[in-house]
C-alpha positions as CSV (number, residue, x, y, z in Angstrom):
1,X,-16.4,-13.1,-3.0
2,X,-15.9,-10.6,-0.5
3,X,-18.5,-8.6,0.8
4,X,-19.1,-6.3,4.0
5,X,-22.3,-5.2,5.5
6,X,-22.1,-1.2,6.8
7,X,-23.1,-0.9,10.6
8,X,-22.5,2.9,11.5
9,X,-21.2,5.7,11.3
10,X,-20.9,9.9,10.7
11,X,-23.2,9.5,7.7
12,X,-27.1,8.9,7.6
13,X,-26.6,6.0,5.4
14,X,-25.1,4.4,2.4
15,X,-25.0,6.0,-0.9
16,X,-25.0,3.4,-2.9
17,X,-23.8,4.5,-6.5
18,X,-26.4,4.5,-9.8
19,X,-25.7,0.9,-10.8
20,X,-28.3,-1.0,-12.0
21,X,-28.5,-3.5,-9.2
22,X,-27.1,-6.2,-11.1
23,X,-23.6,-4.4,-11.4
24,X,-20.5,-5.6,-10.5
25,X,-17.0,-4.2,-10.6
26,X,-14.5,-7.0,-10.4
27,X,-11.1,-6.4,-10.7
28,X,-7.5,-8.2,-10.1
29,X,-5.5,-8.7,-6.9
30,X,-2.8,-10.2,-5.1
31,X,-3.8,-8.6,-1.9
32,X,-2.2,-9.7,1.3
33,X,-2.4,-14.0,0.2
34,X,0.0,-12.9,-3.1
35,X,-2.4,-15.2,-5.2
36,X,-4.0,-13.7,-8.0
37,X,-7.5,-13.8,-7.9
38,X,-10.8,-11.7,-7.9
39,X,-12.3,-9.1,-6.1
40,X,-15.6,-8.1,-6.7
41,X,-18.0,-5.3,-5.5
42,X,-21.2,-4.9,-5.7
43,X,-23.0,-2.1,-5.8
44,X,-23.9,-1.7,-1.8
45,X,-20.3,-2.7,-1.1
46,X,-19.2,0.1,-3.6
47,X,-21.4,2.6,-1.7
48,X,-20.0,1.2,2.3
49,X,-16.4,1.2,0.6
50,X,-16.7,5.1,-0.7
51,X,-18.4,6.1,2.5
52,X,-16.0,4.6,4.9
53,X,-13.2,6.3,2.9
54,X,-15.0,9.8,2.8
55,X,-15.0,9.9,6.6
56,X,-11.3,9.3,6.5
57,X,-10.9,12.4,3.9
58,X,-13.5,14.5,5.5
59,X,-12.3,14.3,8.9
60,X,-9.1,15.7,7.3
61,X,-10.1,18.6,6.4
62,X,-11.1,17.7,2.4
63,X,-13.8,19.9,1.5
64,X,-15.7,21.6,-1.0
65,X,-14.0,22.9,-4.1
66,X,-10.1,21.4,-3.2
67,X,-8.4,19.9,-5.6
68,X,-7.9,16.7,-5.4
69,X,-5.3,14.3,-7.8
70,X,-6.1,10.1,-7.2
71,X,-2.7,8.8,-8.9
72,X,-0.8,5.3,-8.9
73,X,-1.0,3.2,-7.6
74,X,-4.8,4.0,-6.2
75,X,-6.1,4.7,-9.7
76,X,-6.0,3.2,-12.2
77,X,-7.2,-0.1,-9.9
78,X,-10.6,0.2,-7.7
79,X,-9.1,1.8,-4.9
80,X,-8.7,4.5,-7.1
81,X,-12.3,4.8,-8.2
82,X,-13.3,4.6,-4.4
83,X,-11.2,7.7,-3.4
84,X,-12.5,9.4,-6.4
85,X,-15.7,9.0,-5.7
86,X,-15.4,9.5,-2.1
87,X,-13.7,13.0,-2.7
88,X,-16.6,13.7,-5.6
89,X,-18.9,13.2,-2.2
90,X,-16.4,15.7,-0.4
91,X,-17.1,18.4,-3.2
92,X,-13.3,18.2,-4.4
93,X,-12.5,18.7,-8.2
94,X,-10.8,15.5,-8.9
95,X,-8.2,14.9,-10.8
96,X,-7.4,10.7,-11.6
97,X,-3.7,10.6,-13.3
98,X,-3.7,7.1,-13.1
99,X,-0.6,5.5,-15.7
100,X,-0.4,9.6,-17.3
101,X,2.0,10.0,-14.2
102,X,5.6,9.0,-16.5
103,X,4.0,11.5,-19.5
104,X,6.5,14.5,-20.2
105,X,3.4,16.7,-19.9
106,X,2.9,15.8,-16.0
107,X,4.1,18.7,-14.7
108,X,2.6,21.3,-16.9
109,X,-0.6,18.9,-15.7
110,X,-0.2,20.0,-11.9
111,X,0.9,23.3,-12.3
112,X,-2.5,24.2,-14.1
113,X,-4.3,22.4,-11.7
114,X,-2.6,23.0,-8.4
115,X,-3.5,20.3,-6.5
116,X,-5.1,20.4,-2.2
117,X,-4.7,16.8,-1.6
118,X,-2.6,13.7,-2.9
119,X,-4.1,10.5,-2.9
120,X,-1.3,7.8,-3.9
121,X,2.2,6.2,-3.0
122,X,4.4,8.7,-0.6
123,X,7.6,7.4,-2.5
124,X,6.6,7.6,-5.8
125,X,5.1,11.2,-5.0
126,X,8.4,11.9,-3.8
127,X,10.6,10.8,-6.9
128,X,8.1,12.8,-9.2
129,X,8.6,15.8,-7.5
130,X,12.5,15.5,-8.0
131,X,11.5,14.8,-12.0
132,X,9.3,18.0,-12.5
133,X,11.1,20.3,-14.4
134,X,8.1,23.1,-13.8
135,X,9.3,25.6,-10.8
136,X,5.1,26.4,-10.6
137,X,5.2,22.6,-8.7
138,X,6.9,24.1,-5.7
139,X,6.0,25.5,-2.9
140,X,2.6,26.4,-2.4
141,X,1.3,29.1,0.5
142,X,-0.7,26.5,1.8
143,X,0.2,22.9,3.3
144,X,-1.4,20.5,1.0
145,X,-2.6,17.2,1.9
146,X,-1.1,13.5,0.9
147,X,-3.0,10.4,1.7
148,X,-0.9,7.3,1.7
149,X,-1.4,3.8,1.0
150,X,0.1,0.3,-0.4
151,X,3.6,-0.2,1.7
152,X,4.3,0.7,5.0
153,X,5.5,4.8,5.6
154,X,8.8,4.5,7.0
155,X,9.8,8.2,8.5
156,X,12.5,9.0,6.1
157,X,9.9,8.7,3.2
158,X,6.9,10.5,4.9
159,X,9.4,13.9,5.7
160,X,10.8,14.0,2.6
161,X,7.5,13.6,1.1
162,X,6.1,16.7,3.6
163,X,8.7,18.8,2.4
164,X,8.8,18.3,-1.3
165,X,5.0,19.3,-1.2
166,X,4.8,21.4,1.6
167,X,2.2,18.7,2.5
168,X,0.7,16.8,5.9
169,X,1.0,13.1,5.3
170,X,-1.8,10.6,6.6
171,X,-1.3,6.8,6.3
172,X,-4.2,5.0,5.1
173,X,-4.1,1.2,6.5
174,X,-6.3,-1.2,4.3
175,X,-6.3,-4.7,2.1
176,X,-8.5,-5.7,-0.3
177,X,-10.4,-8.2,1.6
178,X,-11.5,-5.0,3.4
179,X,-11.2,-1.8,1.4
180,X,-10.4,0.7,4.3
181,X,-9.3,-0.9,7.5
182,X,-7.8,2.4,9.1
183,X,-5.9,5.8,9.2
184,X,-3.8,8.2,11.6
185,X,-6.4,10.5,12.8
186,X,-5.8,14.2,12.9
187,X,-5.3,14.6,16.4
188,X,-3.6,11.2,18.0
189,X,-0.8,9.5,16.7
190,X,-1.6,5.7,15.6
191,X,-3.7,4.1,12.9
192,X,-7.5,4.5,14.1
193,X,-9.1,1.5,12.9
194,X,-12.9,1.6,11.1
195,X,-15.8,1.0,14.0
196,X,-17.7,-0.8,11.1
197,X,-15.4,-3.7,11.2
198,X,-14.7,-6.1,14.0
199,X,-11.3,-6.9,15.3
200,X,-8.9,-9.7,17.5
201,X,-5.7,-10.5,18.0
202,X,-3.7,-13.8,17.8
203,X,-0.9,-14.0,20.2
204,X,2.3,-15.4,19.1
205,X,2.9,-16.8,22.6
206,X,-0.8,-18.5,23.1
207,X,-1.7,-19.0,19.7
208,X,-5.8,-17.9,20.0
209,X,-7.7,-15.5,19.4
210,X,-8.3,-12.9,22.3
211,X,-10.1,-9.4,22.4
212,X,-8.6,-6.1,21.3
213,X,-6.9,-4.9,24.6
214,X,-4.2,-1.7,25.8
215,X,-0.5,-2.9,25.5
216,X,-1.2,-6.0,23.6
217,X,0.8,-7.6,20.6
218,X,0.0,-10.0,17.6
219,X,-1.5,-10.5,14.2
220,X,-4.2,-8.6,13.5
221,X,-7.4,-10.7,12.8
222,X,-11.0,-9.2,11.0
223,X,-14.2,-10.1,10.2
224,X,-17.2,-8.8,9.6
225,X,-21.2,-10.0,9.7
226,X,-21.3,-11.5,6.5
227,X,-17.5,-13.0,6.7
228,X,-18.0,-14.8,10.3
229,X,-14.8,-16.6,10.4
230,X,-11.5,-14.2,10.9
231,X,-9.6,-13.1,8.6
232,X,-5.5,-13.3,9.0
233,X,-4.2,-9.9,8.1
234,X,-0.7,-11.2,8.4
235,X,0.1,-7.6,10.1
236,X,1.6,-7.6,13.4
237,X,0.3,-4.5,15.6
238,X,0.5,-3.3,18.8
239,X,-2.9,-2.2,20.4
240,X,-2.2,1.2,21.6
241,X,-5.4,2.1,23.2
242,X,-9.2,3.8,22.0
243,X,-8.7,7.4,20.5
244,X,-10.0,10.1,22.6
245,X,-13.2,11.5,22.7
246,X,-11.8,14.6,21.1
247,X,-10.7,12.6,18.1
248,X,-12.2,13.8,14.6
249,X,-12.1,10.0,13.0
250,X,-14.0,7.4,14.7
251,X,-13.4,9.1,18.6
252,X,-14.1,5.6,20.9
253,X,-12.3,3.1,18.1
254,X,-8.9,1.3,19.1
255,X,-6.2,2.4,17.6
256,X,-3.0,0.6,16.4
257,X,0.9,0.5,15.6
258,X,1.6,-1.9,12.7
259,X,5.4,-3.4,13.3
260,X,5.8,-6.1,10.9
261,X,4.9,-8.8,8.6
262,X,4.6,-13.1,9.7
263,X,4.9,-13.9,6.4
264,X,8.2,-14.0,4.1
265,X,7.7,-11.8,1.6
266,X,9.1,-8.4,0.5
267,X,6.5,-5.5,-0.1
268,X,7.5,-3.4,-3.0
269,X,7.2,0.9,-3.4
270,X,3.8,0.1,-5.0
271,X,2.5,-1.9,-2.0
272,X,2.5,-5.3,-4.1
273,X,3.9,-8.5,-2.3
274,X,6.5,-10.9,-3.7
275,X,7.2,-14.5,-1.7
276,X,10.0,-16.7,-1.2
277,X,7.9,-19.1,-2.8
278,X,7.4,-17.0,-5.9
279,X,11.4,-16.4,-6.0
280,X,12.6,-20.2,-5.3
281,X,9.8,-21.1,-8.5
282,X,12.0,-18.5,-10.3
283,X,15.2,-20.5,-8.9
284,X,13.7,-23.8,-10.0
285,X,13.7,-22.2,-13.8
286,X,17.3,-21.1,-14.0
287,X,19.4,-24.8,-13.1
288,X,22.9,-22.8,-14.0
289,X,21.9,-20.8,-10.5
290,X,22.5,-22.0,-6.7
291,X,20.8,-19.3,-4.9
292,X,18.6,-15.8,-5.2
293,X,19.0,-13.2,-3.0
294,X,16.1,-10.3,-4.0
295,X,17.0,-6.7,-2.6
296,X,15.5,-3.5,-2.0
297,X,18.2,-0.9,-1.8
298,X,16.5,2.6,-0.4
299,X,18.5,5.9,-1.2
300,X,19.0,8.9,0.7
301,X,16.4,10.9,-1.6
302,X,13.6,8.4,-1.1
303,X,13.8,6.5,-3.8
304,X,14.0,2.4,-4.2
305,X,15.3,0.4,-6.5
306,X,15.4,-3.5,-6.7
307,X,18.6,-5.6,-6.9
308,X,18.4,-9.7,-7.8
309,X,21.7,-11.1,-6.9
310,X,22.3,-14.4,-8.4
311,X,25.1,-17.2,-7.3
312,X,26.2,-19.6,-10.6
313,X,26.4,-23.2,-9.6
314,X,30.2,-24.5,-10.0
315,X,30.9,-26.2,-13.0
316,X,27.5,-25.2,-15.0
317,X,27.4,-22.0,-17.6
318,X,25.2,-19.3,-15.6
319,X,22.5,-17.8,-17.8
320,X,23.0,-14.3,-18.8
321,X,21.8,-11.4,-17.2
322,X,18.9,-10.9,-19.7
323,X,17.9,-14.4,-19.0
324,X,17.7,-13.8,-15.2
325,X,15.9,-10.5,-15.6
326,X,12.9,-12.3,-17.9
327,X,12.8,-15.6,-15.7
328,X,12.3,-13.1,-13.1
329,X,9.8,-11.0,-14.2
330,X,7.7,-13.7,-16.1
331,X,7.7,-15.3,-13.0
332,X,6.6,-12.7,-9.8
333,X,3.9,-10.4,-12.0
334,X,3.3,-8.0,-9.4
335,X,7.1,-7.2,-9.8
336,X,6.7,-6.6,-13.2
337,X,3.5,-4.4,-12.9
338,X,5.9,-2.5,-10.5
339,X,8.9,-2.4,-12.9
340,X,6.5,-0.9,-16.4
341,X,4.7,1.7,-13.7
342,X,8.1,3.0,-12.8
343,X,7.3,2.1,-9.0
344,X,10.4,0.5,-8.6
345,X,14.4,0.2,-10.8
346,X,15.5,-3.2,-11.6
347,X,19.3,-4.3,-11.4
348,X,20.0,-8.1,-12.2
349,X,23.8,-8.7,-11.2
350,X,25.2,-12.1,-10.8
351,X,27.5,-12.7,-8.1
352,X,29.9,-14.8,-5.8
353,X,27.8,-17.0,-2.7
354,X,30.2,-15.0,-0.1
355,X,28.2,-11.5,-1.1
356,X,24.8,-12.5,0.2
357,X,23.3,-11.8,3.2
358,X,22.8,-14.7,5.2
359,X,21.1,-15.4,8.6
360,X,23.0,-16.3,11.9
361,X,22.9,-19.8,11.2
362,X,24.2,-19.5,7.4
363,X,21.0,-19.5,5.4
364,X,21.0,-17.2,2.7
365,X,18.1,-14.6,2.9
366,X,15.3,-14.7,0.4
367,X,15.0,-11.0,0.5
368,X,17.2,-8.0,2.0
369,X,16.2,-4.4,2.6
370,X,19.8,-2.1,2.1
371,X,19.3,1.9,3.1
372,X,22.4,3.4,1.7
């Protein structure tokens, strides 16, 4: 269990939601480990969790009477439920779509309600704007709002995002160890991490822990009063310095640049991890295949789709394509979840060993990102 104790902030104190105290909300993750397991909150974390998040929405200009739409992949998971609740605090009219997003009706749906503020996936946003057949979704006289979160906002993705909706688009940084960790402020560029967390960094070169400082780079570590030992984010930053004084969100708290991953893994459109361990267990259950090569081919227009490529071993009958694709999928679960929610298009193809990428030394890579 996973819990955090609130120490600050804008508000005068946790409101804590009408549970009975006994309450719990658990729900299913693969957070940043990629092993399924639990996350549970109880009714004061529920309360820090909605807080910290309203600040993040409120320093951004959410107020009364906007409306608000919570879509996938925030709702229909607890994240979801946390920016609901924390734009119900705001005074928006909120609006969860959750898994209605692929129903034909969708666009009637946010023509009628004209939506402020987007809380969900940039990407997917941006490929459901190109499906709307309604000319009412277009664009409004006003810039909306989009709050990202669940894969990393490259710049392609975030502009065409801002121009399909007329919208600003803020990056939301968080896991599920820690709900919220951070966002881009409205003023300074970076991600502004939460004062009601505490931070370190590991440096590659050293290999310890040190103190937050200008300039510096490693992984990312956290903890909080009732986790003393740190947490390993797995996110490689780059401290840029403490926002300003004149900064809306958190003005005094460090703030970050997120460059990579240290694990080998490939984060999908709906922010989900797979492993290389997860794709040579999928390797291990096909003996007619050599090697796996997983890629994630990004088109001009945003989109992503996923591409297996699949070498037959000499002298063996491969498996056939459906065979591949179900090993596959019964085998990485976060991929399927991504492939029935329509975050991601699926291409199984098998292939010659001299059309995989491989690394300078001849190793084939587990996974490949292609921008075409």
């Amino acid at each position: 269990m996973h819990r955090r104790l609130y120490t600050g902030g804008t508000g005068s104190g946790v409101a804590a939601p009408p549970w009975h105290p006994d309450g719990q909300l658990i729900y299913l993750t693969g957070g940043t480990t990629r092993l399924p397991r639990q996350v549970l909150y109880s009714r004061q974390r529920y309360g820090e969790s909605v807080q910290v998040t309203q600040e993040i929405l409120s320093a951004h200009g959410v107020q009364p009477g906007m409306a608000l739409v919570v879509c996938f992949p925030f709702d229909p998971w607890a994240i979801g439920g946390v920016f609901r609740d924390a734009a119900l605090a705001c005074g928006a009219r909120v609006l969860p779509l959750g898994l209605s997003t692929g129903e034909p009706s969708m666009g009637a749906m946010l023509a009628s309600f004209d939506p402020d503020v987007f809380c969900g996936s940039a990407s997917l946003l941006v490929r459901w704007h190109a499906e709307l057949k309604q000319p009412q979704t277009g664009q409004p006289t006003r810039q909306r709002l989009v709050f990202h979160a669940g894969e990393s906002l490259r710049p392609l993705v975030r502009q065409a995002c801002a121009t399909a909706w007329n919208a600003k688009v803020i990056n939301v940084y968080g896991m599920a160890e820690f709900d919220s960790v951070g966002s881009e402020g409205p003023r300074e560029p970076g991600l502004i991490l939460s004062p009601h967390l505490h931070y370190a960094l590991t440096l590659p070169s050293q290999g310890q822990y040190q103190s937050l400082s200008e300039g510096e780079e490693g992984e990312l570590l956290i903890r909080t009063q009732e986790m003393p030992e740190w947490y390993h984010t797995r996110d490689l930053v780059r401290v840029l310095g403490r926002a300003s004084a004149d900064e809306v969100l958190w003005p005094g708290s460090w703030r970050i640049q997120h460059l990579s991953r240290t694990d080998n893994a490939m984060k999908l459109p709906d922010g989900s991890l797979v492993s290389a361990e997860q794709l040579e267990e999928v390797a291990r259950e096909l003996p007619g295949i050599e090697y796996l090569q997983l890629q994630l081919v990004r088109s001009p227009d945003s989109s992503a789709s996923l591409r297996l490529l699949a070498t037959p071993c000499q002298g063996v009958s491969p498996p056939s394509i459906a065979e591949l694709q179900n090993t596959l999928l019964h085998g990485c679960l976060e991929l399927t979840d991504a492939v029935i929610h329509r975050a991601v298009l699926l291409e199984v193809r098998l292939v010659d060993a001299s059309q995989l990428e491989r690394t300078q030394r001849g190793k084939v890579r587990s996974f490949v990102e292609v921008d075409l």
